[in-house]
N, C-alpha and C positions, 0 to 999 in steps of 0.2 A: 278219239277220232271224231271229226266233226257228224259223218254222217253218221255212226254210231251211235252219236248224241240224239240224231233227230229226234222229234216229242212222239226221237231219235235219229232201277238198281229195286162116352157118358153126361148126359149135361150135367150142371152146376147150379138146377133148379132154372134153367132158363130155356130147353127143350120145347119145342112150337112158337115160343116166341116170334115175331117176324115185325122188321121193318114195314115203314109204310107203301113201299116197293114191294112188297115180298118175298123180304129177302130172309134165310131164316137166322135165327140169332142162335143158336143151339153151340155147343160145348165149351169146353172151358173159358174164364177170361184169359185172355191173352196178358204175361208177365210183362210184356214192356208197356202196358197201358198207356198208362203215365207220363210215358219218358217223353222228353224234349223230340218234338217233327220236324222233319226237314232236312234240307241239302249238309249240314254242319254233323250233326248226329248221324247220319250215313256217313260221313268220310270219318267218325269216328270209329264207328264198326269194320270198317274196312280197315283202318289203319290197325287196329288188334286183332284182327286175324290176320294182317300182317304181318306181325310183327313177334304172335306168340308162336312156341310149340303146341300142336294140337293134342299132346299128351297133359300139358301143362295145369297144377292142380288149383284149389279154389283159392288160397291164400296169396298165388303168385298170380294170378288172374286179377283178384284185386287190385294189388298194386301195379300191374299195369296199366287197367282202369283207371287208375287215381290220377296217372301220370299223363293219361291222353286226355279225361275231364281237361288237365289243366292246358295240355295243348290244341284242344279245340274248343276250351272256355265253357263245357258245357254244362258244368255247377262250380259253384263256390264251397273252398271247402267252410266258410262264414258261417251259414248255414248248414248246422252239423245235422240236422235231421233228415232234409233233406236229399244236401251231399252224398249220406249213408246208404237212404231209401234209394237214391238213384243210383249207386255203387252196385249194391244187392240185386237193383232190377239186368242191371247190364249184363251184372255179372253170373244172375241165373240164366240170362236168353242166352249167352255165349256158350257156358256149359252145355246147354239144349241143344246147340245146334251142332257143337262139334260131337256129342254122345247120340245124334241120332239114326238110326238108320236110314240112309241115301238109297237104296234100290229096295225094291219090293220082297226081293226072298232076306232081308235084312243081314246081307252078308258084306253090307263097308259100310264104316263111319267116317267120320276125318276124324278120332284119334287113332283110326288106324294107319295112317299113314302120315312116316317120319318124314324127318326135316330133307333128309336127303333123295326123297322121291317127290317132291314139291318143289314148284315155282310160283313164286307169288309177283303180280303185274308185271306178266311175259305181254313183252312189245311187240310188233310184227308190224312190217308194212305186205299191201299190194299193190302191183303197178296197175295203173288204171289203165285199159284201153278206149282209143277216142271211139266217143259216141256213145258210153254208155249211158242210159239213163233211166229211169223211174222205170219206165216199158218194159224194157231189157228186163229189170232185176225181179219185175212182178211177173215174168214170165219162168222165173226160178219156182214160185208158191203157187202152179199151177195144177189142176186134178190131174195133169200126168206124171206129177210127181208125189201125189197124195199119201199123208200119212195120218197116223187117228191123232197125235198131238197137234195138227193145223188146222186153223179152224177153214171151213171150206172158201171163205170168203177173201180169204185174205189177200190175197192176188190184189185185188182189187183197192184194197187199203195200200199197198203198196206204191200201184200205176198208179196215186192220188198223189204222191210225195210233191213238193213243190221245188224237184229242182229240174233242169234240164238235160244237162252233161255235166260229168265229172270229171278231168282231166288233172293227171300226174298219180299221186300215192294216195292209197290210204291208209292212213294211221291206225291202229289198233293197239288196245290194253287190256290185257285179259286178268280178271283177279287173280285168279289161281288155275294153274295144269297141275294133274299129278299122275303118277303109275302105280297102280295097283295090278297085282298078278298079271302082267306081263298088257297091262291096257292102259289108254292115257284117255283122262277125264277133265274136262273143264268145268270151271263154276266161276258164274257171276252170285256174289251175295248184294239181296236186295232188301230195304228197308224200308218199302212202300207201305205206309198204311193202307190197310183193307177193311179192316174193321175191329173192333172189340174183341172178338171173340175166337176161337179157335179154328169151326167151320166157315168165319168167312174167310180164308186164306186154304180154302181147298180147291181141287182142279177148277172147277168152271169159274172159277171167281178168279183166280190167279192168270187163267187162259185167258178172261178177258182183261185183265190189265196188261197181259202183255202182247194181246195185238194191239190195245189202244196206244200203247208206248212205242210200239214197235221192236221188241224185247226180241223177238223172233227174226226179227233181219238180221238184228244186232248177235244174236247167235250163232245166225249162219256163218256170218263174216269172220266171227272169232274162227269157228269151226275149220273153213277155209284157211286161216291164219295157219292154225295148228297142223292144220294138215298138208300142207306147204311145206312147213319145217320140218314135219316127222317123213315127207317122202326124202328130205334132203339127209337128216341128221342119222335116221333110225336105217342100218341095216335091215335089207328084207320086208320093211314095211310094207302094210295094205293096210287101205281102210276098214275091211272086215272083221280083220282078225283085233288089229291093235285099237282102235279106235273105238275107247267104251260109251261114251256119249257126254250128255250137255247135262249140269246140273242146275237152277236156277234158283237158288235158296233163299225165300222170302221170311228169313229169320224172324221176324214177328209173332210170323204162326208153326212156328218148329216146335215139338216135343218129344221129347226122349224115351219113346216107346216105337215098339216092331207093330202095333197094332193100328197107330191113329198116321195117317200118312195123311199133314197138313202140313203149307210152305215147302214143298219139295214141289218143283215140276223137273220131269226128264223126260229128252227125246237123245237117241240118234236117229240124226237127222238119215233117210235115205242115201245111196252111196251116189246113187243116179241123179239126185237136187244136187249135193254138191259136186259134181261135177260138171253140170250144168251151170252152176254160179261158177267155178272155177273157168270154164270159156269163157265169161263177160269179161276176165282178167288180163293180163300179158304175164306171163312168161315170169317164173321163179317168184319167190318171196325172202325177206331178210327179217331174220331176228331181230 
């Protein structure tokens, strides 16, 4: 969707280290170091989570990897050392990120959840009603609708956007919805570098990339999206019950432990914001 796009996806002997920011450098290096940045290697990681089972083992991981390298050009297999090194790197962040634990009491992974409780880039539209604009929707990220995952300011990044009115649909692509024990969760995976290391892809550093992105509107919207469909599709539906929350997985800094919770941010969102963004809307949504 266009306005989704807007500009809106223990140390290791390195502990006090710090940027010339101050920023600190502490725990592990991060496995995708290395790898190739940019818009090409994110639609690669997206397309294999895709594309795999989330139960799926190392061997067959590999060769999927091999096979997206070649359809997003992202090594030669020419260069057999490298090819390899960068097979290995992709293919340990993958593993990491489908083994890790996604909420705090460490009770879901995505290998937990099968093929047939999964959607991968679930479409949706909304009908836009006239006159909505920048104003309107920073009045959704308001302290009346305050939550500890928003940063307090954000309203106002919002009312900055540079457009005026929207009119007709808007388009939405959600990576993945799934259901888990009777709750439906969405995840955008993202591939932003943040830094080197493991701590710089933890809350405050992740918060701030994704107001500067506008990560957070673009959440809401999904969120709206889905929730649209599930008052249409789901018997008995409510937001409270069914609606487990937003996951936003900056696979970079994922690790497969219950202890280090880095590259994971989650909200749900209030029931009262989206409802709120659900008025700027018209009437029904389409899968």
């Amino acid at each position: 969707a266009e306005l989704l796009e807007v500009n809106a996806h223990a140390a290791a002997g390195v502990v006090g280290a710090q940027t010339a920011n101050g920023r600190s450098l502490g725990g592990e290096p991060i496995v995708l170091k290395a790898f190739p940045k940019g818009s090409k290697p994110g639609d690669f990681f997206h397309k294999v989570f895709e594309l795999v089972d989330f139960s799926i083992d190392e061997a067959q991981l590999q060769q999927v990897v091999r096979e997206q390298f070649a359809a997003f050009s992202i090594a030669s297999p020419d260069n057999t050392e490298r090819y390899e090194a960068l097979n290995s790197m992709a293919t340990r962040a993958i593993l990491a990120t489908l083994s890790t634990p996604l909420l705090a009491d460490a009770s879901l992974r995505l290998t937990d959840i099968p093929l047939s409780e999964r959607f991968s880039e679930f479409s949706f539209q909304l009908p836009v009603q006239n006159g909505l604009n920048a104003l309107k929707l920073a009045s959704v990220f308001s302290a009346q609708y305050a939550s500890p995952e928003l940063p307090a300011g954000y309203a106002k990044a919002v009312a900055a956007l540079p457009f005026k009115e929207l009119l007709g649909y808007l388009n939405g692509v959600i990576d993945l919805i799934f259901q888990h024990e009777g709750k439906w969760y969405l995840v955008d995976y993202k591939s932003n570098y943040l830094g080197d290391f493991s701590s710089d892809y933890d809350l405050p550093q992740m918060t701030e990339k994704m107001a500067e992105a506008h990560y957070f509107l673009q959440y809401h919207l999904y969120t709206l999206g889905l929730h649209r469909y599930l008052q249409v599709w789901q018997p008995g539906y409510n937001y409270a019950e069914h609606f487990g929350g937003v996951l936003y997985l900056f696979i970079k800094g994922m690790q497969a432990s219950a202890e280090i919770r880095t590259g994971i941010f989650f909200e749900k969102p209030p029931q009262a914001r989206i409802e709120a963004l659900s008025a700027l809307f018209g009437a029904g949504a389409a899968p």
